[in-house]
C-alpha positions, 0 to 999 in steps of 0.5 A: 363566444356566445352572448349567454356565455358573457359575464354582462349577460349574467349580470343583466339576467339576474337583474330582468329576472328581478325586475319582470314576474316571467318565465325563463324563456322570457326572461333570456329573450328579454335580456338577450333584446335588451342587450342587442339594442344597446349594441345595435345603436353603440355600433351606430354611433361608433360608425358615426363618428368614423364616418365625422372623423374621415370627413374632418381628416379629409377637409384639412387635407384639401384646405392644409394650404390656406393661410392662417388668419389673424383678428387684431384686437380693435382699439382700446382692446389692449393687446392679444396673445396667440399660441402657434403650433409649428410642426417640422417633419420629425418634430414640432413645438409651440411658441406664444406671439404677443400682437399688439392693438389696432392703432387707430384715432382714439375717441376724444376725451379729456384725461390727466396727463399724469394718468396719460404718461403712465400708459404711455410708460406701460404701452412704449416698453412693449416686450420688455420687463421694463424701461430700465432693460430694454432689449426688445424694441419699443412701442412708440404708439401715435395714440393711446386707447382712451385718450385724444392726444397726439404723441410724438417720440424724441430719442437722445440717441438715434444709434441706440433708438429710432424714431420708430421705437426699434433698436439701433445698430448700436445695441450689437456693440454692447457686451453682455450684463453691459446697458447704456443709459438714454432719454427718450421725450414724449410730447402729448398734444390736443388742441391747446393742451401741451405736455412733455415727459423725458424717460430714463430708458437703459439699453442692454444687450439683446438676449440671443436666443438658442436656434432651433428649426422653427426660429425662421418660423417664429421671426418670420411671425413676429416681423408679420405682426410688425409690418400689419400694426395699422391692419385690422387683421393679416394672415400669416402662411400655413406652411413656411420652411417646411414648418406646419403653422396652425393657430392654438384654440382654433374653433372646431365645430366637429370637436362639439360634435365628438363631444355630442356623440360621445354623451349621446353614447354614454347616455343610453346604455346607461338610461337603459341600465339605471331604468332596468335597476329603477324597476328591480328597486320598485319590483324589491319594495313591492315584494316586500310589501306584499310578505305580510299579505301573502303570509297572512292569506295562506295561513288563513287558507290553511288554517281552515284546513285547505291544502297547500295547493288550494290554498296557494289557487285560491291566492292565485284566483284572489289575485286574478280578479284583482289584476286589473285594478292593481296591475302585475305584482311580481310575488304573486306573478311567481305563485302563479308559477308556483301553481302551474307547477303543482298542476304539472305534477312538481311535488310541494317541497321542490315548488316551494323551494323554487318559489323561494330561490326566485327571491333575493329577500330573505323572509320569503326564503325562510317562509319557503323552509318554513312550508317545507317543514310544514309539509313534513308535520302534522296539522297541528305543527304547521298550524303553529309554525304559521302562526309564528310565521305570521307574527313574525311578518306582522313584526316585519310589517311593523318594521316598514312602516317605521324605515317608510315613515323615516324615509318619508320625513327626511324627503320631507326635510329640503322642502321644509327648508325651503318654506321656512326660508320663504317664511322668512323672507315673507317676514322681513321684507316688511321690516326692512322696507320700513327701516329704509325709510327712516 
């Protein structure tokens, strides 16, 4: 399929042809350029982006084996959650694991031990909803972000709970719904400052959770983070099991480039297309503008008995003269078509009626009917139906100028808006100064 045959051409032809005063030679070659420009630089960019994409596939393959590093947050950071996706060969899924802060000496200072004990409570029950269901195990934590005391940790049942906060062998022997009520005694101590509290903490059966193929995965993730809780960071491997291991919300950079790439094609076809519709909509307003002197000279130039083909050189010499201080105006640009055409031997009627066809506004198409009709007439008839005619643009003028200065006092509006806010400001800042000063 030829470009001339595709509806896009149509499209931005009529729109060329609106915005550029050319021949139709010109035109085609202006919107056939148009078009290969655009579809030059958007198979570039395509091509780019295959070229950033096989880069991208052939860096993971040669790094698919590095070990996925974990950053533990510091202390006093509280804990950090991290999303995992895990892959088989037929299929994958995601899991969340919670890794607690680095737990390190915290920096002195002196705190209630009221508020101490309450985070003690929150940090100790660790993945647990809370103390009075405990199925995971618990957090016994040295520190505790923010205060400069030493814990300590008492359980009054070693089989149920350790010194270390995991869960006896003990909890196998409970029965579903079954929970078995103990204390655990944490003692605070800094310097001369002595403080015990005793918890009620209720064990219960640990929920099992259904297998699947990733649960070695997930174990073998959640016994990493247990081992490294005095590690600023550990790394956890890409691969366990069969299993593909990748951090959720990884930074890739080439993601901010496909972004980049994506705008970029995006933006210049449609900066070309909306430039392209910006010069119709001026070339639209200036033809509207130039109706009432077109209409006004060539019924003065007829008038006074002049042809209609002297009458529209003598527009067309008027213009020429003046061309280099006005520049390009599209309804002038066509009459000098339309005198080209007369010279070449085209009859009045056929070049009015192509002079009228290359505009979408309708005053110019009845003022081609209008002339058509004139030549069919005598002297005296087309005198008068350009007289009408010139009414009606004085009308039309009239009509314009109105809808312009409409325009005008609602683009002054915002401006407006934004003085009087200033005004104001201007306004009561004295008063408020002096307010403050009582």
């Amino acid at each position: 399929m030829r470009i001339e045959e595709t509806g896009l051409y149509r499209i931005f032809y009529e729109m060329v042809k609106q915005s550029y005063p050319e021949t139709e030679a010109g035109i085609e070659k202006r919107t056939k350029h148009f078009l290969k420009k655009n579809l030059i630089f958007l198979t570039a960019a395509f091509a780019g982006m295959a070229i950033l994409l096989a880069g991208v596939l052939l860096f993971r393959f040669y790094h698919r084996g590095e070990p996925v590093t974990i950053e533990r947050a510091d202390f006093g950071k509280g804990d950090t959650k991290e999303r995992f996706l895990l892959k088989g060969k037929e299929d994958s899924t995601q899991i969340e694991i919670t890794f607690g802060e680095r737990q390190i000496s915290a920096d002195s200072r002196e705190q209630t031990l009221h508020k101490l004990f309450d985070e003690v409570e929150e940090h100790m029950k660790g993945k647990n909803i809370s103390l009075e269901e405990v199925t995971d195990p618990l957090v016994f934590a040295e520190h505790i972000s923010g205060y400069p005391f030493s814990l300590s940790y008492e359980s009054s049942d070693s089989g149920y709970i350790t010194p270390d906060g995991s869960l006896g062998e003990r909890q196998k022997e409970l029965k579903a719904q079954e929970g078995f009520d103990m204390k655990v005694k944490v003692t605070a101590d800094y310097k001369d400052i002595h403080g015990e509290k005793s918890f009620n903490i209720t064990v219960k059966a640990k929920k099992q959770k259904k297998k699947t193929i990733f649960s070695d995965a997930e174990r073998m993730i959640e016994k990493k983070e247990e081992e490294s809780r005095m590690d600023t960071s550990f790394e956890i491997p890409s691969e366990y099991g069969g299993i593909t291991i990748r951090k959720m919300g990884e930074d890739h950079p080439e993601k901010g480039v496909f972004l980049l790439l994506f705008i970029l094609i995006l933006y210049i076809p449609v900066h070309h297309f909306l430039a392209l519709r910006s010069r119709s909509i001026k070339t639209q307003k200036e033809t509207v503008r130039d109706f009432c002197a077109i209409v006004n000279m060539l019924t003065l130039f007829m008038g006074a008995g002049a042809s209609f083909p002297t009458a529209v050189g003598r527009i067309c010499d008027d213009y020429r003269r003046g061309k280099g201080t006005t520049g390009k105006r599209y309804a002038f640009e066509r009459m000098i078509q339309m005198e080209q055409q007369l010279a070449a031997g085209v009859s009045q009627r056929e070049a009015c009626r192509r002079w009228g066809m290359q505009f979408r506004d309708r005053h110019y198409q009845k003022l081609s009917t209008l002339l058509i009709q004139a030549f069919s007439k005598g002297a005296r008839e087309a005198g008068v139906l350009m007289g009408t005619a010139e009414e009606e643009a004085f009308r039309y003028r009239i009509d314009r100028a109105k809808k312009d200065g409409e325009e005008a006092a609602t683009k002054l509006l915002f401006p407006m808006v934004v003085l009087l806010v200033v005004i104001m400001a201007m306004v009561m800042f004295p008063a408020i100064l002096r307010f403050r000063s009582y």
